[in-house]
C-alpha positions in Angstrom: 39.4 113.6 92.0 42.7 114.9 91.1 44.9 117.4 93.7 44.3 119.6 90.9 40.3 119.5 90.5 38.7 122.4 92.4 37.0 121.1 95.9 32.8 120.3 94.9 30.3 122.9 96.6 27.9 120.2 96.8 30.3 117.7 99.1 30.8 121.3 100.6 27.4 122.1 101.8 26.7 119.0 102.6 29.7 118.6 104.7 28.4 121.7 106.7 24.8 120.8 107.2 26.1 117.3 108.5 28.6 119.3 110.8 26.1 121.3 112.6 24.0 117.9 113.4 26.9 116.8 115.1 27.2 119.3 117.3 22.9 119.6 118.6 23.6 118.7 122.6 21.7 115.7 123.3 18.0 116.4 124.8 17.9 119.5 122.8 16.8 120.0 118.6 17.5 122.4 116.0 15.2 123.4 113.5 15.9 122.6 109.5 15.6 126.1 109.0 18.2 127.3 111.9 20.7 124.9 109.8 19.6 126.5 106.8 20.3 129.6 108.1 24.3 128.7 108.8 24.5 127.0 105.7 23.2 129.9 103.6 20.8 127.8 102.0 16.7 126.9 102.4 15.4 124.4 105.1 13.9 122.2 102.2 17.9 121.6 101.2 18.9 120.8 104.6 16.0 118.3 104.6 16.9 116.5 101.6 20.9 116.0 102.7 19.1 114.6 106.1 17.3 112.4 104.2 20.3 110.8 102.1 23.1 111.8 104.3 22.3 111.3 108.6 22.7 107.4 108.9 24.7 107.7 112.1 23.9 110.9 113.0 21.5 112.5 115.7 18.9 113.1 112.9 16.2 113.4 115.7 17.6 116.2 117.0 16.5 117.8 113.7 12.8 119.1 113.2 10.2 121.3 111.6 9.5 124.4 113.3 6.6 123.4 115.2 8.8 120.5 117.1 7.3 118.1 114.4 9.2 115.4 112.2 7.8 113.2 109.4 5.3 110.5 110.6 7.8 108.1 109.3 10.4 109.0 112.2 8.0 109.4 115.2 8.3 105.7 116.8 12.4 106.0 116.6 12.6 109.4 117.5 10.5 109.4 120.4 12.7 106.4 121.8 15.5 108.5 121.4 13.5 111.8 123.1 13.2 109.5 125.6 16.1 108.2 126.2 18.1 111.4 126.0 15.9 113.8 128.2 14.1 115.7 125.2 11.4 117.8 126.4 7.6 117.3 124.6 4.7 118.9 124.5 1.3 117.2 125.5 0.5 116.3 122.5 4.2 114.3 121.5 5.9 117.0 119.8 9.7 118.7 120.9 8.5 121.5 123.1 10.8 124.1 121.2 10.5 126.3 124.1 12.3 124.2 126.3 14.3 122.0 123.9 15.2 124.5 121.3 19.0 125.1 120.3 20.3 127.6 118.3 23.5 126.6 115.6 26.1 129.3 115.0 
């Protein structure tokens, strides 16, 4: 890209979802529709950047509403609930009561 080529909305947006990750305090989780919110965009967006775009980032700090993630990220995730504090229901999932965060 040139100085003079106009700066890509996509890199944009996905430089802003993948800012707010950063910035979840360990122990606590955001929902994909709280970042979708700040983003100006719908959770299922946010979802797919996650899904091509978190290597190295607190992705597990990132969940459905209901404190849930994808089956495929439970055994990981949990290891990291556990190691950073992360409150859970009974039956495994983020207890967004106590866990929740809210981006601005």
């Amino acid at each position: 890209m040139s100085h003079s080529d106009p700066p890509d909305p996509r890199e944009a947006y996905v430089e802003a979802v993948l800012a707010v990750v950063e910035q979840v305090p360990p122990g606590r989780v955001t929902t994909y529709g709280s970042i979708a919110d700040v983003v100006g965009s719908g959770p299922r967006r946010v979802g797919s950047v996650m899904a091509r775009e978190a290597d190295g980032l607190p992705w597990w700090r990132v969940v459905r509403a209901d404190g849930s993630l994808p089956p495929s990220h439970d055994e990981r995730a949990h290891a990291a609930y556990a190691e950073e504090g992360t409150p859970l229901t009974a039956s495994g999932r983020v207890d967004m009561v106590a866990a929740y965060w809210q981006p601005s």
